[in-house]
Backbone as numpy.savetxt, mean C-alpha at the origin, in Angstrom:
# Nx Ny Nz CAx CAy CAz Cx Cy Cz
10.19 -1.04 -8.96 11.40 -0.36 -9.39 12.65 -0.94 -8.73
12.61 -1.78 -8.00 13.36 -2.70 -7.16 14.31 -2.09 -6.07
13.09 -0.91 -5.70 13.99 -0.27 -4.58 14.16 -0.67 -3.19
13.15 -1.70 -3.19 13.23 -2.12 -1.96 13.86 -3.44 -1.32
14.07 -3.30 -0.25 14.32 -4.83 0.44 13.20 -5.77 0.50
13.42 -7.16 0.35 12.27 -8.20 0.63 12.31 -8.67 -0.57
11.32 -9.87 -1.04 10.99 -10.36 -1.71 10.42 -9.80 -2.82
10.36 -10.01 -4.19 9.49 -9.15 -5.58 7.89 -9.78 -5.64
7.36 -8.91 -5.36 6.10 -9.59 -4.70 4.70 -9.09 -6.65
5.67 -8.56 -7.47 5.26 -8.25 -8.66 3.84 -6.59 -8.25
4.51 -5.52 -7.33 3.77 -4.71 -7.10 4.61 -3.54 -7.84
3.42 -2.39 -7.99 4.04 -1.01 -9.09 2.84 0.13 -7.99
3.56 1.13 -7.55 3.52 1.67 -6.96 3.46 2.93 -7.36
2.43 4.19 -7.86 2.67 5.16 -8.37 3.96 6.31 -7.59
4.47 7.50 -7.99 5.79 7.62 -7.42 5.82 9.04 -6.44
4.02 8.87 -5.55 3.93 9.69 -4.50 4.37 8.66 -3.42
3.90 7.47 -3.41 3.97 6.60 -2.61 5.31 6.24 -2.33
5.71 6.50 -0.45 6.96 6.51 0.74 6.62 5.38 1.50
7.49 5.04 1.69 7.54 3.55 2.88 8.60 3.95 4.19
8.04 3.95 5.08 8.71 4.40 6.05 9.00 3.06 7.34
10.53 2.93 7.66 10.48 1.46 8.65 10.65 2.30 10.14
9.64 1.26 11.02 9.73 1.98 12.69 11.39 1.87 12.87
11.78 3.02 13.95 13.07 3.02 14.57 13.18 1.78 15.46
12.11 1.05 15.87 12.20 0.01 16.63 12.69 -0.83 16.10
12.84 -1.07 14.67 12.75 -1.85 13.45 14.60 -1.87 12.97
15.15 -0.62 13.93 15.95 -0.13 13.10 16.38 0.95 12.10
14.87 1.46 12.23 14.66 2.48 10.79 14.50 3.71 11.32
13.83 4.99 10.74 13.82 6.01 11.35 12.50 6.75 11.89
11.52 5.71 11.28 10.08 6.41 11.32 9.73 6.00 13.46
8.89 7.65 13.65 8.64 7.10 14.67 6.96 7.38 14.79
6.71 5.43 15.04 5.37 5.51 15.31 5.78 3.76 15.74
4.68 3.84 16.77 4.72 1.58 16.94 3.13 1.63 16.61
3.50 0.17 16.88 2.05 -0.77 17.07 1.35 -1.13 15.96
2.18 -0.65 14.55 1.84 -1.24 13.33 1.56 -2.82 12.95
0.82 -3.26 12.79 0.34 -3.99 12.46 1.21 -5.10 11.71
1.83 -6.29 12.28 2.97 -6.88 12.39 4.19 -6.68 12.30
4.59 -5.38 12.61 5.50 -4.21 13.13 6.38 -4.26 11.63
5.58 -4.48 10.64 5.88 -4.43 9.14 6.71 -2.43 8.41
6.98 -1.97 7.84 6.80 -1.33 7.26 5.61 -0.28 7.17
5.41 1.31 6.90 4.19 1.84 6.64 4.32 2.31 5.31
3.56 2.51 4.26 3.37 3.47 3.59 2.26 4.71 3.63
3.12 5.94 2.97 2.22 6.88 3.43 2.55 8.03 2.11
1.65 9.22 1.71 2.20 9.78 0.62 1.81 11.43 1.42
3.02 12.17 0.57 2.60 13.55 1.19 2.09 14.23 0.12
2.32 13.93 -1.82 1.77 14.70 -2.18 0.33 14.29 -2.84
-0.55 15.01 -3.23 -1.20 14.31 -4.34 -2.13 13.74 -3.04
-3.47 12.78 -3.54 -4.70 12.62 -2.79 -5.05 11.15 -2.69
-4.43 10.47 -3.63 -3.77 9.35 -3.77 -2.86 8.19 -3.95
-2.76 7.18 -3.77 -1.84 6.10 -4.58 -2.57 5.14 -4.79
-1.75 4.50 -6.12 -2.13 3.49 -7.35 -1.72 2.39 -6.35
-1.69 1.49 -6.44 -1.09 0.36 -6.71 -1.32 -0.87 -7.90
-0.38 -1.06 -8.49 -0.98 -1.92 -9.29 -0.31 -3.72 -9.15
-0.39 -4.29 -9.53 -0.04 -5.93 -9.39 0.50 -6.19 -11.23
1.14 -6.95 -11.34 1.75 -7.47 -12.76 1.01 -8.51 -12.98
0.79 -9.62 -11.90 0.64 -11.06 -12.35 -1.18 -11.03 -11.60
-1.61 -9.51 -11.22 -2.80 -9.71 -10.66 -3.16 -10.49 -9.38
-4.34 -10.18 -8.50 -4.91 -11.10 -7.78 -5.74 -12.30 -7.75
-5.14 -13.25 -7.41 -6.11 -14.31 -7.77 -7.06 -14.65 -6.52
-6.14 -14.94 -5.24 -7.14 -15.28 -4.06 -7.41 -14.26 -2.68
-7.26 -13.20 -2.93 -7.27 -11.86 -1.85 -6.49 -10.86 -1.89
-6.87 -10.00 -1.20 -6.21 -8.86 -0.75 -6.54 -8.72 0.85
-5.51 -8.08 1.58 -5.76 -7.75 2.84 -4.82 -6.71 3.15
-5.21 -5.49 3.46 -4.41 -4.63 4.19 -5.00 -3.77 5.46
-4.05 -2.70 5.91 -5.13 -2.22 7.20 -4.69 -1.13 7.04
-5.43 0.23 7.56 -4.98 1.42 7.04 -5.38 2.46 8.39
-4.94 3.21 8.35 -5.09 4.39 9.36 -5.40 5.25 8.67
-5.56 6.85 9.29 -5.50 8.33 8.57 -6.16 9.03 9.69
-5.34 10.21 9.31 -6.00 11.64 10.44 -7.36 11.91 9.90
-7.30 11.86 8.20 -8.62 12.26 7.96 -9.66 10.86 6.85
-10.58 11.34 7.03 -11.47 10.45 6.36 -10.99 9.66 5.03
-10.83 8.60 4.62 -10.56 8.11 3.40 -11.02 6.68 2.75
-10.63 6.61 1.48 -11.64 5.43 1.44 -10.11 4.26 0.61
-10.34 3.20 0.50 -9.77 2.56 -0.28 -10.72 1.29 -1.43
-10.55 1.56 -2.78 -11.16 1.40 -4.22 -10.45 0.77 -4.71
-11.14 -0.85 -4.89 -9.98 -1.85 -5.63 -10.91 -2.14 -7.27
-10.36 -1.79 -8.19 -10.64 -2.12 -9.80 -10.18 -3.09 -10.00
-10.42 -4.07 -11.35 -10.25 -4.91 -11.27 -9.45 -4.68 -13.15
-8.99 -3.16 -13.41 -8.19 -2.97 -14.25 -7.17 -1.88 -13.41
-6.26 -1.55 -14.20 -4.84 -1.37 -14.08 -4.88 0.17 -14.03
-4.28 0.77 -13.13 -4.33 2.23 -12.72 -5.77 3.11 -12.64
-6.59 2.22 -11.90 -7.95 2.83 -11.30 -8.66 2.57 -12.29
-8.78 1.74 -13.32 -9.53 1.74 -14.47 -10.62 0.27 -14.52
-11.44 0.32 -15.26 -12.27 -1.05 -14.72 -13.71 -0.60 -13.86
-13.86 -2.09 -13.95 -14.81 -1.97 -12.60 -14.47 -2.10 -11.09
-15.46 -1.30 -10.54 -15.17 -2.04 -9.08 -14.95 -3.34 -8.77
-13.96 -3.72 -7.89 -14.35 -5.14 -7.62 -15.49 -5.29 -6.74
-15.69 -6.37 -6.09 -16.64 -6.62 -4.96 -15.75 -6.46 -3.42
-16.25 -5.65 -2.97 -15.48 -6.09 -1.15 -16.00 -6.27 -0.09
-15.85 -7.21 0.38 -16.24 -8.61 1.83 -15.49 -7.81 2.29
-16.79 -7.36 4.02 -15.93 -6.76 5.23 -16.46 -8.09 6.07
C-alpha cells in the first residue's frame, strides 16, 4: 500500500498487520535485540497475518519470530493461505 519506508520489495500484507521501529532506531517501540535491529511486526487483532508476494518466491524465505504464546508459521505456495503446503528445511 506504499506505506512504508524502504525499498518495494513487491509484499501485501493483510490489514491486521503493525510494524513497529525500536526507539533505539529512533522510533517508538520499546523492545531491543531484534534481530538486525530491523523493524518488528506484530498484530493485535484477529489470530493471524497473510502475507502475500506479487512476483512470488523463487530462491527462499527467511524470517525469525518470537511470541508469548505458542504459534506456528504456514507457507502455501498459493495466494492468501490457499494451495498447498510448501516444503520447509529447518
Amino acid at each position: 500500500m506504499g506505506s512504508g519506508p524502504g525499498k518495494n520489495l513487491h509484499l501485501e500484507f493483510t490489514s491486521n498487520a503493525q510494524v513497529i521501529v525500536s526507539a533505539n532506531k529512533r522510533g517508538v517501540g520499546n523492545f531491543i535485540n531484534n534481530p538486525g535491529g530491523y523493524p518488528v511486526m506484530f498484530f493485535q487483532s484477529g489470530t493471524s497475518v497473510v502475507m502475500n508476494t506479487t512476483a512470488g518466491v523463487t530462491t527462499g524465505l527467511w524470517f525469525t519470530y518470537s511470541a508469548l504464546q505458542p504459534g506456528t508459521a504456514t507457507v502455501y505456495d498459493g495466494r492468501d493461505g490457499a494451495g498447498n503446503i510448501s516444503r520447509v528445511s529447518r
